[in-house]
PAMARBA-546198 format. One record per residue: x negated, y negated, z of N, C-alpha, C, O in turn; residue number from 1; residue in three letters. Coordinates in Angstrom, 2 decimals, always signed. Atoms other than C-alpha are relative to their C-alpha. Layout:
<site n_x="X" n_y="Y" n_z="Z" ca_x="X" ca_y="Y" ca_z="Z" c_x="X" c_y="Y" c_z="Z" o_x="X" o_y="Y" o_z="Z" i="NUM" aa="ala"/>
...
% end
This chain:
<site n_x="-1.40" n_y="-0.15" n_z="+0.29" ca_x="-8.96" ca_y="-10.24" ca_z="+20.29" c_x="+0.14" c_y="+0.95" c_z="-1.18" o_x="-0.13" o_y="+0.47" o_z="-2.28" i="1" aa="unk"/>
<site n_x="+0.08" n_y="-1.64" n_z="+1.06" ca_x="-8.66" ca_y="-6.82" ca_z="+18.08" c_x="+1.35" c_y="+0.49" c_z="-0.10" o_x="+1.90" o_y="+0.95" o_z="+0.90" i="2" aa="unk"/>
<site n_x="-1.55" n_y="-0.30" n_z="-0.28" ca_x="-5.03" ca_y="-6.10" ca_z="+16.89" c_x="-0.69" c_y="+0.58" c_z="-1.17" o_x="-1.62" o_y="+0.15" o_z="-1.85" i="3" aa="unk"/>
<site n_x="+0.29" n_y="-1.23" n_z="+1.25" ca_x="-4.89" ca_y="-2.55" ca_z="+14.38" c_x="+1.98" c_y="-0.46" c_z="-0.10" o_x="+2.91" o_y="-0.74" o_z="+0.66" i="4" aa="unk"/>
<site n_x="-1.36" n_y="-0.18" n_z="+0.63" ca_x="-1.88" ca_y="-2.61" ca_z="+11.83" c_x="-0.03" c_y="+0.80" c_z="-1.21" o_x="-0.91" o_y="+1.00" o_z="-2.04" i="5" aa="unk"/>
<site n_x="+0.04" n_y="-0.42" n_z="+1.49" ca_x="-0.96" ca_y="-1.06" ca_z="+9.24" c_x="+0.99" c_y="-0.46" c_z="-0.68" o_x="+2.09" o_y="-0.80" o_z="-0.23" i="6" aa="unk"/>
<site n_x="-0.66" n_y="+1.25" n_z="+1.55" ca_x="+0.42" ca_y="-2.78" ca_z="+6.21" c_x="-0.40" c_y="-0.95" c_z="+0.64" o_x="-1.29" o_y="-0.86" o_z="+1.49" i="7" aa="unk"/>
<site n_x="+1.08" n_y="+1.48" n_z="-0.41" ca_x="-0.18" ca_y="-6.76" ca_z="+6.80" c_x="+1.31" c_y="-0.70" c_z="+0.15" o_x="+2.23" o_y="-0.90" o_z="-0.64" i="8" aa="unk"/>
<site n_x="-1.49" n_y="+0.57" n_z="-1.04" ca_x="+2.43" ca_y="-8.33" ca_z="+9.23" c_x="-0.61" c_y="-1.44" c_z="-0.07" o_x="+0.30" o_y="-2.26" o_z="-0.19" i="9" aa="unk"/>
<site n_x="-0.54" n_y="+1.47" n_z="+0.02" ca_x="+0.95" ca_y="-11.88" ca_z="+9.19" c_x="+0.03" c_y="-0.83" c_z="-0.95" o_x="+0.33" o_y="-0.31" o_z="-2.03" i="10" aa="unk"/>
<site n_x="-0.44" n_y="+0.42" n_z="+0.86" ca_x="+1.13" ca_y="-14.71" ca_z="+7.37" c_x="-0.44" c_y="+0.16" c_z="-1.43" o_x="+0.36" o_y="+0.13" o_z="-2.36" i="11" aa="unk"/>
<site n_x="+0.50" n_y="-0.47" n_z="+0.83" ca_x="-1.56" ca_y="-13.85" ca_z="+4.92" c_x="-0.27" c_y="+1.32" c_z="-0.27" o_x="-1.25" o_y="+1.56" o_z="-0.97" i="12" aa="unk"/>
<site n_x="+0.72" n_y="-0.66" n_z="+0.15" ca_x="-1.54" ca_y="-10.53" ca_z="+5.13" c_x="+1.93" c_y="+1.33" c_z="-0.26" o_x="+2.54" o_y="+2.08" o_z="+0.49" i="13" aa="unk"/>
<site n_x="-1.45" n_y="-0.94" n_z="-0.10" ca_x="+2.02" ca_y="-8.77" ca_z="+3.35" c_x="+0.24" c_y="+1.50" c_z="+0.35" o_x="-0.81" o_y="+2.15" o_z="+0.39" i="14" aa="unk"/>
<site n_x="-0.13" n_y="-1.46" n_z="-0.28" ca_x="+3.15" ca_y="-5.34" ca_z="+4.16" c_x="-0.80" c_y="+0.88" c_z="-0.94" o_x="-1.31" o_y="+0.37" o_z="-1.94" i="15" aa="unk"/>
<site n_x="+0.56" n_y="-0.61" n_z="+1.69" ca_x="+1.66" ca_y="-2.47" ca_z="+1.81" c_x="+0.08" c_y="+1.55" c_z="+0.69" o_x="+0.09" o_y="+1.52" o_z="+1.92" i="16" aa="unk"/>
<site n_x="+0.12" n_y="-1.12" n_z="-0.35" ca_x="+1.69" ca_y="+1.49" ca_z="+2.28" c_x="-1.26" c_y="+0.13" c_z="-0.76" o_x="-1.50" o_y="-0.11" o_z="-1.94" i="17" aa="unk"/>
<site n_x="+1.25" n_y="-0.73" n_z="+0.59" ca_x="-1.70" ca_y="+2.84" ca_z="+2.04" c_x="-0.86" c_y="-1.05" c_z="+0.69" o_x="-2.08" o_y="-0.89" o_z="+0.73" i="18" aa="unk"/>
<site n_x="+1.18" n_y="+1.45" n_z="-0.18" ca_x="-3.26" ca_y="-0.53" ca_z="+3.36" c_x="+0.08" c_y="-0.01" c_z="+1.96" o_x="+1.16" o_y="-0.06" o_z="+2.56" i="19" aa="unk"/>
<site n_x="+0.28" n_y="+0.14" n_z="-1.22" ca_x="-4.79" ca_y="-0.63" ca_z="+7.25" c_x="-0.69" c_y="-1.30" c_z="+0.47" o_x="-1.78" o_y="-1.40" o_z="-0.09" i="20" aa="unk"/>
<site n_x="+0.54" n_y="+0.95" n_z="-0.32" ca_x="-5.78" ca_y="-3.91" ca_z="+8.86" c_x="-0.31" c_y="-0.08" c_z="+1.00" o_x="+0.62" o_y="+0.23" o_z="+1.73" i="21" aa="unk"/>
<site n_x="+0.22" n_y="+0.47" n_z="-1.41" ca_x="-7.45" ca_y="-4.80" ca_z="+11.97" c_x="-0.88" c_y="-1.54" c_z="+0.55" o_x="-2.08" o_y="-1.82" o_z="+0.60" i="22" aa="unk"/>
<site n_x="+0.31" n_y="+1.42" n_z="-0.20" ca_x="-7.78" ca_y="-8.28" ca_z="+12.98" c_x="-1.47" c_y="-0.11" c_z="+1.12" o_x="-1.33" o_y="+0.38" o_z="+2.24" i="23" aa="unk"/>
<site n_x="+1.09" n_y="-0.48" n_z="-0.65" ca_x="-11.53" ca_y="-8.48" ca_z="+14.43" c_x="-0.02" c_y="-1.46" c_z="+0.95" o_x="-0.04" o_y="-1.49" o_z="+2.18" i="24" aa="unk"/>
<site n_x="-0.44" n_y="+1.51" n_z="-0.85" ca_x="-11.11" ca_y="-12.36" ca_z="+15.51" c_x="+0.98" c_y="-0.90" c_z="-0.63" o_x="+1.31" o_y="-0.74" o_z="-1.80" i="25" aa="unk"/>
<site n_x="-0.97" n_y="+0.90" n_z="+0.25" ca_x="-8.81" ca_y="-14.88" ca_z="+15.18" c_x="+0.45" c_y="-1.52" c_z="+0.78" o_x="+1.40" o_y="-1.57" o_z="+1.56" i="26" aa="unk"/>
<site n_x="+0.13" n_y="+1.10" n_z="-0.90" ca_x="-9.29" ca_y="-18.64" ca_z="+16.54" c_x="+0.09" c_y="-1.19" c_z="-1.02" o_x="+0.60" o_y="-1.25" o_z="-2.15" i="27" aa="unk"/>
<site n_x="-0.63" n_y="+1.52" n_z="+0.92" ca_x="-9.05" ca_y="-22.02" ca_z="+15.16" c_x="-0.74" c_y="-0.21" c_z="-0.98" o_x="-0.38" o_y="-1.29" o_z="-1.46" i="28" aa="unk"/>
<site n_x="+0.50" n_y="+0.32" n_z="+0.96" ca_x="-11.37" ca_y="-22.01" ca_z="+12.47" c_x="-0.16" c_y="+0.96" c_z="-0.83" o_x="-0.31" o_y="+0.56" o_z="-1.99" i="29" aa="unk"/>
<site n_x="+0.01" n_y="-1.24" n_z="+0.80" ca_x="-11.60" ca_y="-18.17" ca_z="+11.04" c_x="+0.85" c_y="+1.05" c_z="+0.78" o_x="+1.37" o_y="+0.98" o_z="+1.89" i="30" aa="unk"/>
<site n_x="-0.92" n_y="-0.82" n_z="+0.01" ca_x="-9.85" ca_y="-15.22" ca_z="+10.81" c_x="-0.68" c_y="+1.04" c_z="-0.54" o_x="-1.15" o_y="+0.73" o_z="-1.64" i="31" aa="unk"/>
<site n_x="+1.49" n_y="-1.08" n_z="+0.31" ca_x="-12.28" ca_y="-11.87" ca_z="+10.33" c_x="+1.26" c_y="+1.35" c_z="-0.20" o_x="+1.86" o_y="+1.74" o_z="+0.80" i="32" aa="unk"/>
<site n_x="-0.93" n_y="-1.12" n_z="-0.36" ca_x="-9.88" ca_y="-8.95" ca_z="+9.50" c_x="-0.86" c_y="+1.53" c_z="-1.05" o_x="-1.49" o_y="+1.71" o_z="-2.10" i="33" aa="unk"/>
<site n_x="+0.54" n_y="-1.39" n_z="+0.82" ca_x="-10.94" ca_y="-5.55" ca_z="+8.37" c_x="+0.81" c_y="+0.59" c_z="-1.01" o_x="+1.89" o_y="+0.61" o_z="-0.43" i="34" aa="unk"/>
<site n_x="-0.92" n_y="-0.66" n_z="+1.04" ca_x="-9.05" ca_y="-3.92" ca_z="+5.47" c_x="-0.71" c_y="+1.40" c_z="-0.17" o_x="-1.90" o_y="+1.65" o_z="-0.31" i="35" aa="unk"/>
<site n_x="+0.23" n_y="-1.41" n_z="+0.59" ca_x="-8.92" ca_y="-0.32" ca_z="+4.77" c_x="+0.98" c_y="+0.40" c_z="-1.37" o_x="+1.88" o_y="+1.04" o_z="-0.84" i="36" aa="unk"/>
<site n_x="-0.55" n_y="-0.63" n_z="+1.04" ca_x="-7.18" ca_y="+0.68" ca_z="+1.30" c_x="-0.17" c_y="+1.74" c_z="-0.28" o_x="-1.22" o_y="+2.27" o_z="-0.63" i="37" aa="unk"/>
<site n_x="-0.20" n_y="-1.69" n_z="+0.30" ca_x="-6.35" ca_y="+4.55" ca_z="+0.88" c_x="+0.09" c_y="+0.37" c_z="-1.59" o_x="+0.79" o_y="-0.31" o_z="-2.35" i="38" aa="unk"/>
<site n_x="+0.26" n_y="+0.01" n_z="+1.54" ca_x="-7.16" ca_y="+5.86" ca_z="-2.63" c_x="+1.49" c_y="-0.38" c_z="-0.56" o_x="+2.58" o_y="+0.02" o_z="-0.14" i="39" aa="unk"/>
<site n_x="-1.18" n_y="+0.58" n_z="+0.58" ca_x="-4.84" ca_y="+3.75" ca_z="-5.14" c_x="+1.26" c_y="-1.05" c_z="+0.70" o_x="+1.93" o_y="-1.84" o_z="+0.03" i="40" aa="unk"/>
<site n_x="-0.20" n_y="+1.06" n_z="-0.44" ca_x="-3.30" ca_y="+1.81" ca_z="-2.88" c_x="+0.09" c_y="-1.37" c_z="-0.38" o_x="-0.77" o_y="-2.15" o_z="-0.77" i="41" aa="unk"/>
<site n_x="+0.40" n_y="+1.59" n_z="+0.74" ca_x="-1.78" ca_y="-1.32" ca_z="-3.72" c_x="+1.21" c_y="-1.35" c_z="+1.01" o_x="+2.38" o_y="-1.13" o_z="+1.29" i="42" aa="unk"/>
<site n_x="-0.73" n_y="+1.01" n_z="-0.71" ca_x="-0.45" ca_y="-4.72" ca_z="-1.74" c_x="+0.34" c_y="-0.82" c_z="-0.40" o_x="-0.48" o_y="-1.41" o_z="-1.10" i="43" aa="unk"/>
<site n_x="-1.08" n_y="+0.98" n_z="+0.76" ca_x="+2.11" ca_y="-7.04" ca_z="-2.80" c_x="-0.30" c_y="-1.44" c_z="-0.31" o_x="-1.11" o_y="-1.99" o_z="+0.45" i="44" aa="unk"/>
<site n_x="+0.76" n_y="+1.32" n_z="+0.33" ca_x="+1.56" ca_y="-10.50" ca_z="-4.41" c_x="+0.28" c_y="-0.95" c_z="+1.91" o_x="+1.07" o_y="-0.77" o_z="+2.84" i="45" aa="unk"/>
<site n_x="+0.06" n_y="+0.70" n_z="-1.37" ca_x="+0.84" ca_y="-12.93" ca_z="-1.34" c_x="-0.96" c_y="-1.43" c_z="-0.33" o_x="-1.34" o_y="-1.47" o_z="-1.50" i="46" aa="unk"/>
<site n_x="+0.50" n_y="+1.15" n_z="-0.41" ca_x="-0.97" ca_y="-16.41" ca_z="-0.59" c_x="-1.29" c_y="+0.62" c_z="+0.71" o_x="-1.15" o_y="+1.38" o_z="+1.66" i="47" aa="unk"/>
<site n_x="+1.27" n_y="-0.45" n_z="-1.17" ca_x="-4.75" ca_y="-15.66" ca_z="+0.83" c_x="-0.87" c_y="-1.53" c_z="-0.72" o_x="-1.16" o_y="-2.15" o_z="-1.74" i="48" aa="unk"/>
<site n_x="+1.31" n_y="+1.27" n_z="+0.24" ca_x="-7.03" ca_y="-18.40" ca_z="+1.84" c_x="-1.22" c_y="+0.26" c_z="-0.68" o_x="-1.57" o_y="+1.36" o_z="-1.12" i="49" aa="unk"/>
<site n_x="+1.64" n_y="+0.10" n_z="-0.20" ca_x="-10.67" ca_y="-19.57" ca_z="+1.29" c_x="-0.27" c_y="+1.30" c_z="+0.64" o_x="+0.34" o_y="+1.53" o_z="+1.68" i="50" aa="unk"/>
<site n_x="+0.97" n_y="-1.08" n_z="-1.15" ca_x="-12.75" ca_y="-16.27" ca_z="+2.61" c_x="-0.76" c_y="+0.37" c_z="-0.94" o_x="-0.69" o_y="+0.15" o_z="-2.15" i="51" aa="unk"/>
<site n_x="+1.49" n_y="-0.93" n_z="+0.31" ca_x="-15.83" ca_y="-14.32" ca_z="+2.04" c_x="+0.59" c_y="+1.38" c_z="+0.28" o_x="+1.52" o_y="+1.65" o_z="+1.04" i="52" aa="unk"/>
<site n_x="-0.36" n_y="-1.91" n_z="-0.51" ca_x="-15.59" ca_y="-10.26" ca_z="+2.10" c_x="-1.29" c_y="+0.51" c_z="-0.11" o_x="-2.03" o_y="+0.27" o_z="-1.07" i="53" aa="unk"/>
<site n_x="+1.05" n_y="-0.77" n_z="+0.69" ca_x="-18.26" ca_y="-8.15" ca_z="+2.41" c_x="+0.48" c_y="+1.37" c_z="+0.00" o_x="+1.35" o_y="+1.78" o_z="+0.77" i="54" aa="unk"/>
<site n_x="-0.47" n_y="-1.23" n_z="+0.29" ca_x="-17.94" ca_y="-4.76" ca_z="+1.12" c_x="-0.18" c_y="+1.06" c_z="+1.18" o_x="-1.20" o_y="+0.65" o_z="+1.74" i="55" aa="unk"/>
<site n_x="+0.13" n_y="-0.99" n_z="-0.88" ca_x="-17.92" ca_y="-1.82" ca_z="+3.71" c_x="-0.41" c_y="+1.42" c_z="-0.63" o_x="-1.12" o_y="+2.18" o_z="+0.03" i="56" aa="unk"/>
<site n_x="+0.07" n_y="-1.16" n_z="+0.97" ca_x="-17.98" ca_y="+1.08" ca_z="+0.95" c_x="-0.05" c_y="-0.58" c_z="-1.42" o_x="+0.11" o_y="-1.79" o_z="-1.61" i="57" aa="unk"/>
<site n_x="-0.21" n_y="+0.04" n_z="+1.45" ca_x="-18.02" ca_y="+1.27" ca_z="-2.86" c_x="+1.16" c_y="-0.17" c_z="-0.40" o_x="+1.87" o_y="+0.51" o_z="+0.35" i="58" aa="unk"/>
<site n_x="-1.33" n_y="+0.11" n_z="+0.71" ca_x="-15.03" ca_y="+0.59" ca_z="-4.57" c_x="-0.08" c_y="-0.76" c_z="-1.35" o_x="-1.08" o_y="-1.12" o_z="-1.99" i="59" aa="unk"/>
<site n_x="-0.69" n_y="+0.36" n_z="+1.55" ca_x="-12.93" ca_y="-0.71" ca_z="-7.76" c_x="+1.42" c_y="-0.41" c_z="+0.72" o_x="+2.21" o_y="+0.33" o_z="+1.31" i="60" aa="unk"/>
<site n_x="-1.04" n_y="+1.00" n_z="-0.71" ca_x="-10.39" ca_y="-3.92" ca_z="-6.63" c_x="+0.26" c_y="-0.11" c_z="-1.04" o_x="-0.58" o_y="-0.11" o_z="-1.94" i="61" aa="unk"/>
<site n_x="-0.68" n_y="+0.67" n_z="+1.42" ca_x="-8.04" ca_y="-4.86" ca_z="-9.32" c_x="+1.11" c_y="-1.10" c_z="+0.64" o_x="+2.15" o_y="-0.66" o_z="+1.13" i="62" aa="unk"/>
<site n_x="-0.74" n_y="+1.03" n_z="-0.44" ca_x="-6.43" ca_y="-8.32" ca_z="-8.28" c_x="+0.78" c_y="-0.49" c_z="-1.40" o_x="+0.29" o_y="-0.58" o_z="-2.52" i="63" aa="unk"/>
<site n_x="-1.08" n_y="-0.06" n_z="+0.94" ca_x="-3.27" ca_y="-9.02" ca_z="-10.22" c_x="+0.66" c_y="-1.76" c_z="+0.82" o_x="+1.03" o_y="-1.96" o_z="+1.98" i="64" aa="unk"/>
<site n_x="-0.30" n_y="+1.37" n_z="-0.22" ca_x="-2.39" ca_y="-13.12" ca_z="-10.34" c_x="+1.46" c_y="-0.45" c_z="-0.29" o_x="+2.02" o_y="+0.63" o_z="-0.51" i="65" aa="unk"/>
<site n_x="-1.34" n_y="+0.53" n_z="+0.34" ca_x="+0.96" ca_y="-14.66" ca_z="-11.04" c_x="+0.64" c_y="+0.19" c_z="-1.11" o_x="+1.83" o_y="+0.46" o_z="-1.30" i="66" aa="unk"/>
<site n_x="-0.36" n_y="+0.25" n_z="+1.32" ca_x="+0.71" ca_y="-14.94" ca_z="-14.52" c_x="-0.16" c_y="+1.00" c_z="-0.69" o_x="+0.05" o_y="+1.13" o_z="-1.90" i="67" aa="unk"/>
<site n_x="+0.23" n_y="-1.29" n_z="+0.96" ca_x="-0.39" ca_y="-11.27" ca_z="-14.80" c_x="-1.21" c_y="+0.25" c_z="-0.45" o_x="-1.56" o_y="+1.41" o_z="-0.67" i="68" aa="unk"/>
<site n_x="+1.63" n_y="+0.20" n_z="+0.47" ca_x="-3.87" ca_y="-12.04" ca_z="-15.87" c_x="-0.54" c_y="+1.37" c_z="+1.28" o_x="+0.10" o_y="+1.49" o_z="+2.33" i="69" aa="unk"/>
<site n_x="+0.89" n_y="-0.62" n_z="-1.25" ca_x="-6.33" ca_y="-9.27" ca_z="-13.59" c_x="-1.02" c_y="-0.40" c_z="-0.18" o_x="-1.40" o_y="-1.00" o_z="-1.18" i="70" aa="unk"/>
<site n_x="+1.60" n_y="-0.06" n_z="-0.23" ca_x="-9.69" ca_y="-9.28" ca_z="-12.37" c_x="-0.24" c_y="+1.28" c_z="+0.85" o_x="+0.18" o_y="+1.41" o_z="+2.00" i="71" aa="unk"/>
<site n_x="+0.67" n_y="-0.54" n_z="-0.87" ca_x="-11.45" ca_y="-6.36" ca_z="-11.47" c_x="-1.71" c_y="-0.06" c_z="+0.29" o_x="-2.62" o_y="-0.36" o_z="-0.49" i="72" aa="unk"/>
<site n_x="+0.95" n_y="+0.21" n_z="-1.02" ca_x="-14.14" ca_y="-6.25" ca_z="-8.86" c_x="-0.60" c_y="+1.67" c_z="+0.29" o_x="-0.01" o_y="+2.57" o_z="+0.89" i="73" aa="unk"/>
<site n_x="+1.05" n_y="-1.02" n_z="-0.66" ca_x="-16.67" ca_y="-3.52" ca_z="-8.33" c_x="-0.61" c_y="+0.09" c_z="+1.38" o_x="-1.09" o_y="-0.99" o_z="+1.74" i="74" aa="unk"/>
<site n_x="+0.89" n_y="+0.45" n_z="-1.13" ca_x="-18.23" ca_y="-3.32" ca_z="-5.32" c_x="-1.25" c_y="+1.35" c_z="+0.18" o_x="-1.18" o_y="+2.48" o_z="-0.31" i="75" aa="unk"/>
<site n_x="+0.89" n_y="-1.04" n_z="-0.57" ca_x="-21.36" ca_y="-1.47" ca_z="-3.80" c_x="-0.10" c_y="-0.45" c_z="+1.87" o_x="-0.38" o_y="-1.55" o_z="+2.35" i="76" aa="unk"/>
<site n_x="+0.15" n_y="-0.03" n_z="-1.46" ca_x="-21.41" ca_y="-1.11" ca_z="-0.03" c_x="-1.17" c_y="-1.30" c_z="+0.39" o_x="-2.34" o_y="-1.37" o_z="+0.00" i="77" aa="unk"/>
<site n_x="+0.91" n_y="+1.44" n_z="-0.23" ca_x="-22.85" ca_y="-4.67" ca_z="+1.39" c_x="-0.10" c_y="-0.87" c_z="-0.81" o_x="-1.09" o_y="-1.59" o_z="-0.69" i="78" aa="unk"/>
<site n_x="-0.66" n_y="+0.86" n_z="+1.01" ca_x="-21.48" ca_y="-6.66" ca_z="-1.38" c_x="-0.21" c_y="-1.16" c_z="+0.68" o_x="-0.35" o_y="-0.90" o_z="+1.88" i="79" aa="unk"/>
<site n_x="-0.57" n_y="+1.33" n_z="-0.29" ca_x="-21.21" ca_y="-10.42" ca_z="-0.66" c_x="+1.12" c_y="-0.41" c_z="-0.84" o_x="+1.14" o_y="-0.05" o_z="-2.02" i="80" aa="unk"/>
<site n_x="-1.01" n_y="+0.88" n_z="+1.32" ca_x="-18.10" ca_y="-12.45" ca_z="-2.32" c_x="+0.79" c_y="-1.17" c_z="+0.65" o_x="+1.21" o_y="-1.32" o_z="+1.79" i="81" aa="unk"/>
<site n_x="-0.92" n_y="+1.75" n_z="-0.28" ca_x="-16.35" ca_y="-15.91" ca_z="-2.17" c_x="+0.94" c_y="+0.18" c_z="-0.71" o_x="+0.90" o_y="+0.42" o_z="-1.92" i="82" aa="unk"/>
<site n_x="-1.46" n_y="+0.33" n_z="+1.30" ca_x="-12.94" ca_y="-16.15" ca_z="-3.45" c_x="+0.66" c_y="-0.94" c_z="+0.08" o_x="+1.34" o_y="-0.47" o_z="+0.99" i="83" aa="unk"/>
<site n_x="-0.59" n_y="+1.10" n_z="-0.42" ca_x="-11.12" ca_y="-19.45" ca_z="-3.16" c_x="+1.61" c_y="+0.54" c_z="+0.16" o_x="+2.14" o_y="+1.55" o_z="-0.31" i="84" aa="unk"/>
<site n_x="-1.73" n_y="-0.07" n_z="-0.46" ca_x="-7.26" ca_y="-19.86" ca_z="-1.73" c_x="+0.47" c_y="+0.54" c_z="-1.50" o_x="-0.08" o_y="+0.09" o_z="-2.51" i="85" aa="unk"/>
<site n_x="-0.71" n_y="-0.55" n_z="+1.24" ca_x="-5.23" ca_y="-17.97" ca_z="-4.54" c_x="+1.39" c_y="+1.10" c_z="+0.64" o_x="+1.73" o_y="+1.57" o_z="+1.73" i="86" aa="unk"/>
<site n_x="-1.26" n_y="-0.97" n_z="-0.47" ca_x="-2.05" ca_y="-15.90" ca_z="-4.99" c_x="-0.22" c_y="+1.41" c_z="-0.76" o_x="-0.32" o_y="+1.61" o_z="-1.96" i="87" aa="unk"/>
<site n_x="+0.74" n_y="-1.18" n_z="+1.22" ca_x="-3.04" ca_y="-12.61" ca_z="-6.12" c_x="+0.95" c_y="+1.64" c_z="+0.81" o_x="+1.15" o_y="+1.63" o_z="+2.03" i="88" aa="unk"/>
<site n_x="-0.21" n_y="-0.92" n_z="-0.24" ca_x="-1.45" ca_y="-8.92" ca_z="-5.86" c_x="-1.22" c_y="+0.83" c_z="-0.17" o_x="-1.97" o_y="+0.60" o_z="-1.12" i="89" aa="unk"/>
<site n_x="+1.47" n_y="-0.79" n_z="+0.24" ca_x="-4.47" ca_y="-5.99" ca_z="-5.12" c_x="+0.12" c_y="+1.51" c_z="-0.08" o_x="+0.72" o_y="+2.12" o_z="+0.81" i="90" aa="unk"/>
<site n_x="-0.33" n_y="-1.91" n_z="-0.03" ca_x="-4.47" ca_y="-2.06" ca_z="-6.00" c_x="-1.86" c_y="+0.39" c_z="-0.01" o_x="-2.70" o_y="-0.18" o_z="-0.71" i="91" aa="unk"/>
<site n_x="+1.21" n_y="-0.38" n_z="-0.09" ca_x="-7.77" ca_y="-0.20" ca_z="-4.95" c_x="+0.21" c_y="+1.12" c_z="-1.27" o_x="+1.09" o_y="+1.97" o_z="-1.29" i="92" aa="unk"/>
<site n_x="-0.12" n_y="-1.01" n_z="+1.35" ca_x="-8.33" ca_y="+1.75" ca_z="-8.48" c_x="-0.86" c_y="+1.72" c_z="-0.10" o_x="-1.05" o_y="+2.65" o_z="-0.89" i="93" aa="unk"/>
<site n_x="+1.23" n_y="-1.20" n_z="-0.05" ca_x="-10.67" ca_y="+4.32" ca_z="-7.38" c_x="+1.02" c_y="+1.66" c_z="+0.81" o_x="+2.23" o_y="+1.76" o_z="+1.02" i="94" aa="unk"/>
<site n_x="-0.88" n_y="-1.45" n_z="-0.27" ca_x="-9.63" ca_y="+8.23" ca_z="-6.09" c_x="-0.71" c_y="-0.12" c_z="+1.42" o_x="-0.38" o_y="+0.81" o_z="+2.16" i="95" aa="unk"/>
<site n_x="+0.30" n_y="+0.05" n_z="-1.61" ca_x="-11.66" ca_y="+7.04" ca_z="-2.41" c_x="+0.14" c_y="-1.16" c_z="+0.45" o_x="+0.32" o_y="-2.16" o_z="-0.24" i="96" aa="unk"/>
<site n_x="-0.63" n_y="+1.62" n_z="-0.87" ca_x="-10.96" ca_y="+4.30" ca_z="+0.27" c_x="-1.15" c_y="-0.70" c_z="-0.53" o_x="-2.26" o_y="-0.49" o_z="-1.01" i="97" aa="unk"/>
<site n_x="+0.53" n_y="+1.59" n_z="+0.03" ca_x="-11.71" ca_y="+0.91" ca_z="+0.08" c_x="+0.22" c_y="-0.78" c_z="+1.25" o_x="+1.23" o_y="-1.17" o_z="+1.84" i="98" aa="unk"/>
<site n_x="-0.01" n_y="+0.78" n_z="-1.59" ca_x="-12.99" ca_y="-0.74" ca_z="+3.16" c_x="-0.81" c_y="-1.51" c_z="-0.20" o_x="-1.92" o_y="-1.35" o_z="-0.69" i="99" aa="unk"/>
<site n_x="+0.52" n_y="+1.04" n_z="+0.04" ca_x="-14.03" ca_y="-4.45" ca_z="+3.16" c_x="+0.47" c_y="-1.04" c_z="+1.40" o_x="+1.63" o_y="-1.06" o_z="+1.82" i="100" aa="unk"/>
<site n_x="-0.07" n_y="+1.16" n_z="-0.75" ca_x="-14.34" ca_y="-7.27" ca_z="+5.76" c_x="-0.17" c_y="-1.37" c_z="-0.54" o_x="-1.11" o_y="-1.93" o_z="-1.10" i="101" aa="unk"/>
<site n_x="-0.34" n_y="+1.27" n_z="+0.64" ca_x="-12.53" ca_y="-10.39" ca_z="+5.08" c_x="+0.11" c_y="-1.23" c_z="+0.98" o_x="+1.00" o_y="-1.41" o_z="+1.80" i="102" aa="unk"/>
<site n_x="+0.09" n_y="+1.44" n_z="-0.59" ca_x="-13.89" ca_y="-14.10" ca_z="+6.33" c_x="+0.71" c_y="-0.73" c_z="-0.42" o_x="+0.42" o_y="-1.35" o_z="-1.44" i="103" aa="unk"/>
<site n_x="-0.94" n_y="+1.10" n_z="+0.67" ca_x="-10.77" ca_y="-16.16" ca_z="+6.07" c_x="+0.08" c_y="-1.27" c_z="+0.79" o_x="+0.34" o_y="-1.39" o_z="+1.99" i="104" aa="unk"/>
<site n_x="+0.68" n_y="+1.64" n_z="-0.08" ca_x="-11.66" ca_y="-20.09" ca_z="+5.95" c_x="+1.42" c_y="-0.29" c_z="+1.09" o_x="+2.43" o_y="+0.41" o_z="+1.04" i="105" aa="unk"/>
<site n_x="-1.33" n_y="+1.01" n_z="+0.06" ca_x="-9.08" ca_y="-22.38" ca_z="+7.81" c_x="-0.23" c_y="-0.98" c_z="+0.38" o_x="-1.17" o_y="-1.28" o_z="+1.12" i="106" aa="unk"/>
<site n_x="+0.54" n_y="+1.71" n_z="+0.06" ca_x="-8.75" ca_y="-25.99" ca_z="+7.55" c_x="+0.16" c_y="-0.62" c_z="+1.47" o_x="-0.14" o_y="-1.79" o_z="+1.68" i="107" aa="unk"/>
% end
């Protein structure tokens, strides 16, 4: 089941210019979606579950939380990462894309 979007039409996944998604599966226990970010690129605060990502390319993630607090995230191509359910806004900081595949948990 392979649906391409661009910006992020469902429930976890808000609109964004610059941001490409393609849903790789989607069944009763995960949710596998691909993300592409276009240099600087950034997507609006939102709700994202439990998931794993692994990196696809190099990049520089800057996740922006409620309260304003950030975290940025480095990556090197084949990254592993766990992030628990959170509400976070994300801008790719770098001057090239940001591609990662995201394992999202569901209960």
């Amino acid at each position: 089941m392979n649906q391409e979007r661009t910006g992020h039409q469902s429930a976890h996944m808000p609109e964004a210019g610059g941001v490409r998604t393609k849903v790789e599966i989607d069944n009763e226990r995960v949710r596998v979606i691909r993300f592409h970010f276009e240099p600087h690129a950034k997507i609006p605060m939102h709700d994202a579950p439990d998931l794993v990502s692994v990196a696809l390319s190099d990049g520089h993630l800057r996740l922006t939380l409620p309260d304003g607090t950030t975290r940025d995230y480095h990556y090197t191509a084949g990254d592993a990462d766990w992030a628990p359910a959170q509400s976070h806004a994300g801008e790719n900081m770098a001057s090239a894309s940001l591609e990662f595949i995201a394992v999202q948990l569901k209960r």
